[in-house]
C-alpha positions as CSV (number, residue, x, y, z in Angstrom):
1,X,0.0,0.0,0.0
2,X,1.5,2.9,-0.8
3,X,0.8,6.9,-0.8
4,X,1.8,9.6,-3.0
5,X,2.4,13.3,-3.3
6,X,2.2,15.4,-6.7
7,X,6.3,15.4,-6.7
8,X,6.4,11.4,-7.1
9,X,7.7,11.2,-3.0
10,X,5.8,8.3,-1.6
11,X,5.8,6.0,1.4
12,X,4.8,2.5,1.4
13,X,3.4,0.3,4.2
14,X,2.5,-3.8,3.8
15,X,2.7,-7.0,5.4
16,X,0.0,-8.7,4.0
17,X,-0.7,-10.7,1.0
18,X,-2.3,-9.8,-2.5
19,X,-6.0,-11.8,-1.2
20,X,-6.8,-9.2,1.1
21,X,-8.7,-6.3,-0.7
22,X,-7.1,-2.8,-0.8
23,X,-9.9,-1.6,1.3
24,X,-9.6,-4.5,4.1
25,X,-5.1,-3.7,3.6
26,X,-5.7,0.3,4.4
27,X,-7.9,-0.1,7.0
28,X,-5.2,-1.3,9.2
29,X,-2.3,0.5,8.2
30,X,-0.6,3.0,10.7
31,X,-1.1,5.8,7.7
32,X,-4.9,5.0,7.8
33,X,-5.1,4.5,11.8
34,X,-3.7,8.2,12.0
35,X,-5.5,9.4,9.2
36,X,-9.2,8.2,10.9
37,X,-7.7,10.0,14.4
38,X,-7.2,13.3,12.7
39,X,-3.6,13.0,13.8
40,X,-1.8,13.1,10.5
41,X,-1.9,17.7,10.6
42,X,-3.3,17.8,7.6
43,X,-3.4,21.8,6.4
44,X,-6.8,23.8,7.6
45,X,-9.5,23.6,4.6
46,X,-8.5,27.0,2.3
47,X,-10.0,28.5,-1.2
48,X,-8.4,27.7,-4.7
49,X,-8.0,30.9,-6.8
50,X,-11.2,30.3,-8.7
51,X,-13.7,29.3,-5.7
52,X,-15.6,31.1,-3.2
53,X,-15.7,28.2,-1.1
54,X,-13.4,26.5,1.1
55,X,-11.8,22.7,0.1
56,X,-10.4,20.3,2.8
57,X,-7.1,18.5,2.1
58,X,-8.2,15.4,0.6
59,X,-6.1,11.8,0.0
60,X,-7.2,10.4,-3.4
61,X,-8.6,6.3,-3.8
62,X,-9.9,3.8,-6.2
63,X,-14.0,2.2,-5.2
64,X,-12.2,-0.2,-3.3
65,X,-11.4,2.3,-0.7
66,X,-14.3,3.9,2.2
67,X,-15.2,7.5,1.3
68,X,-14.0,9.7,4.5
69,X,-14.6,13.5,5.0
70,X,-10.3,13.5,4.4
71,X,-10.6,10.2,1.6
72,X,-12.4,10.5,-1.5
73,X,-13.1,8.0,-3.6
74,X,-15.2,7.9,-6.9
75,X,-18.9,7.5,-7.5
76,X,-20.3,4.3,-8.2
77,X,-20.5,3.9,-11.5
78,X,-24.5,2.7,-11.3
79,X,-25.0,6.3,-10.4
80,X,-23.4,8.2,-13.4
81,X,-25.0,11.7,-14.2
82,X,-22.7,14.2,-15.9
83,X,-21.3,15.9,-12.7
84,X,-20.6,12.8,-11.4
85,X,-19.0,11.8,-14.1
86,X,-16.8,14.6,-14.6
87,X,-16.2,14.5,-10.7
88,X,-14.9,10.9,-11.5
89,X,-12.8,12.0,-14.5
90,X,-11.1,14.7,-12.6
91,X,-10.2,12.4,-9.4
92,X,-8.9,10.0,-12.0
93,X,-6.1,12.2,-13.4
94,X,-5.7,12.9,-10.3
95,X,-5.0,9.2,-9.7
96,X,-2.8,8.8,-12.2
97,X,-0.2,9.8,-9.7
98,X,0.5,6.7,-8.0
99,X,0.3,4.6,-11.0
100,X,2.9,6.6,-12.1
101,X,4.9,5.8,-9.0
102,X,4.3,2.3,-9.3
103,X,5.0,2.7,-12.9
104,X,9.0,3.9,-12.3
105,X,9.8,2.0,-9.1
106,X,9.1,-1.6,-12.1
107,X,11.0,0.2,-14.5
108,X,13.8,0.6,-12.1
109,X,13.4,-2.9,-10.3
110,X,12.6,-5.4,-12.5
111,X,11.2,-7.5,-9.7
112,X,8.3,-5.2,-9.7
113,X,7.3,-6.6,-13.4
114,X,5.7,-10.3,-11.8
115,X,4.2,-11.5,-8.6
116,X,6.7,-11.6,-6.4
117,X,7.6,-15.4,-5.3
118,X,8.9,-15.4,-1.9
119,X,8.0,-15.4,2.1
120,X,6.8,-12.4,3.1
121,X,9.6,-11.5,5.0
122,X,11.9,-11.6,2.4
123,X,9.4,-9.6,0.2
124,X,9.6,-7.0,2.8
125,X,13.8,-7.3,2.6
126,X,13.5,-6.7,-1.5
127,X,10.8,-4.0,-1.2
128,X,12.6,-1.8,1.6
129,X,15.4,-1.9,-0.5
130,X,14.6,-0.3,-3.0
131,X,13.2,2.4,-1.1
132,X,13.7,4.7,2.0
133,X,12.6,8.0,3.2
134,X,15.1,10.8,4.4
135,X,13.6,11.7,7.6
136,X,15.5,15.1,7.6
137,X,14.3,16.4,4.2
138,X,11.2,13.6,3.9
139,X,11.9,12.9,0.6
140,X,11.9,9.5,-0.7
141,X,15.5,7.6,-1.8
142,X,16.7,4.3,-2.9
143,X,17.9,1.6,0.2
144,X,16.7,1.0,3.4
145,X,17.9,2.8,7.1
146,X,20.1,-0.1,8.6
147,X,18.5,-1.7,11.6
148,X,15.5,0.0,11.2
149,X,12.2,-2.3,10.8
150,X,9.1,0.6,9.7
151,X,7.2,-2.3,8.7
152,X,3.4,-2.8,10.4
153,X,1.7,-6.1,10.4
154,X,-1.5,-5.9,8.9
155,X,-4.7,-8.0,8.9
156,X,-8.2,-7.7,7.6
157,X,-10.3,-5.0,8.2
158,X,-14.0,-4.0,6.9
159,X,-15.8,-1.2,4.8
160,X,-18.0,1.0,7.1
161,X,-20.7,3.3,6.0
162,X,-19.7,6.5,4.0
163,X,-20.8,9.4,6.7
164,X,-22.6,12.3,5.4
165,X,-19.9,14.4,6.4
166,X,-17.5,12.5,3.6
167,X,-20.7,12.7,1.1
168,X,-20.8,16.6,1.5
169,X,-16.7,17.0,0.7
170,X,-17.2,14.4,-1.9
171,X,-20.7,16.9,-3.4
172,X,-18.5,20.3,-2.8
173,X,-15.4,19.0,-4.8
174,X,-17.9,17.9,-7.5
175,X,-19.4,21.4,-7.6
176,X,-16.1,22.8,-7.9
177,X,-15.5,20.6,-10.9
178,X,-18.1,21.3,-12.5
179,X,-18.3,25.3,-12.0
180,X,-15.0,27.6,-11.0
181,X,-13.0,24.6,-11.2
182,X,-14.1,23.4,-14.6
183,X,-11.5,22.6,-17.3
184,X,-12.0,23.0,-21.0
């Protein structure tokens, strides 16, 4: 599971096989844990140029993941109107991010290209490797921190109802889409 910001940093957390779904893998991360305890500082919600309203810092998912007041995720695609559907378009470039991520960190580790065929804790060996973060300038660089183990043992975790805080972010960052904040 990993997270990532518009300049390609990221930070990766696992310890748990491909069967669990992304939803059930977040759920019990320490990113996610600190994220649903409002303890991750996020900035104070604050106008774009082109809006009169105020937008809350936002992390970006796939359906798989539970819409949060701070999580936005997509609309179900059984309930399509054009805002919606813009609303979806414009979260998907947004998406595009982290498949990006993904994207480099394969082409630079070939082991990234297949299913990775060992015991999970020599998976975590490989994948720490190839990453680690720079805790004075937070920026993401190749290797791993000697001695250090930043790894969190996950397990299965559950979906739970979208709040109507979360469905009002979700409604306001589709308005903005689809007035002030439209694109050609």
């Amino acid at each position: 599971m990993a997270i990532a910001n518009i300049d390609y940093e990221f930070m990766c957390d696992f310890g748990i096989n491909g069967r669990i779904s992304d939803g059930g893998v977040i759920d019990n991360t320490l990113f996610y844990k600190k994220l649903k305890a409002n303890k991750l500082k996020l900035p104070l919600p604050s106008k774009s140029e082109k809006s009169s309203s105020e937008l809350p810092f936002v992390f970006i998912g796939d359906e798989a993941f539970a819409l949060r007041a701070n999580f936005l995720k997509p609309f179900s695609q059984k309930a399509l109107n054009s805002e919606r559907r813009i609303f979806n378009y414009r979260l998907s470039r947004a998406r595009r991010i982290i498949e990006n991520v993904f994207g480099i960190l394969a082409a630079r580790f070939r082991i990234f290209h297949t299913a990775i065929s060992l015991q999970l804790e020599i998976t975590e060996k490989v994948v720490m490797a190839c990453y680690r973060e720079d805790l004075n300038s937070g920026k993401t660089q190749v290797g791993v921190r000697p001695g250090e183990n930043t790894l969190l043992k996950l397990k299965r975790g559950y979906s739970p109802q979208s709040s109507e805080v979360a469905k009002n972010v979700r409604n306001t960052y589709m308005h903005y889409f689809n007035n002030e904040g439209s694109v050609s």
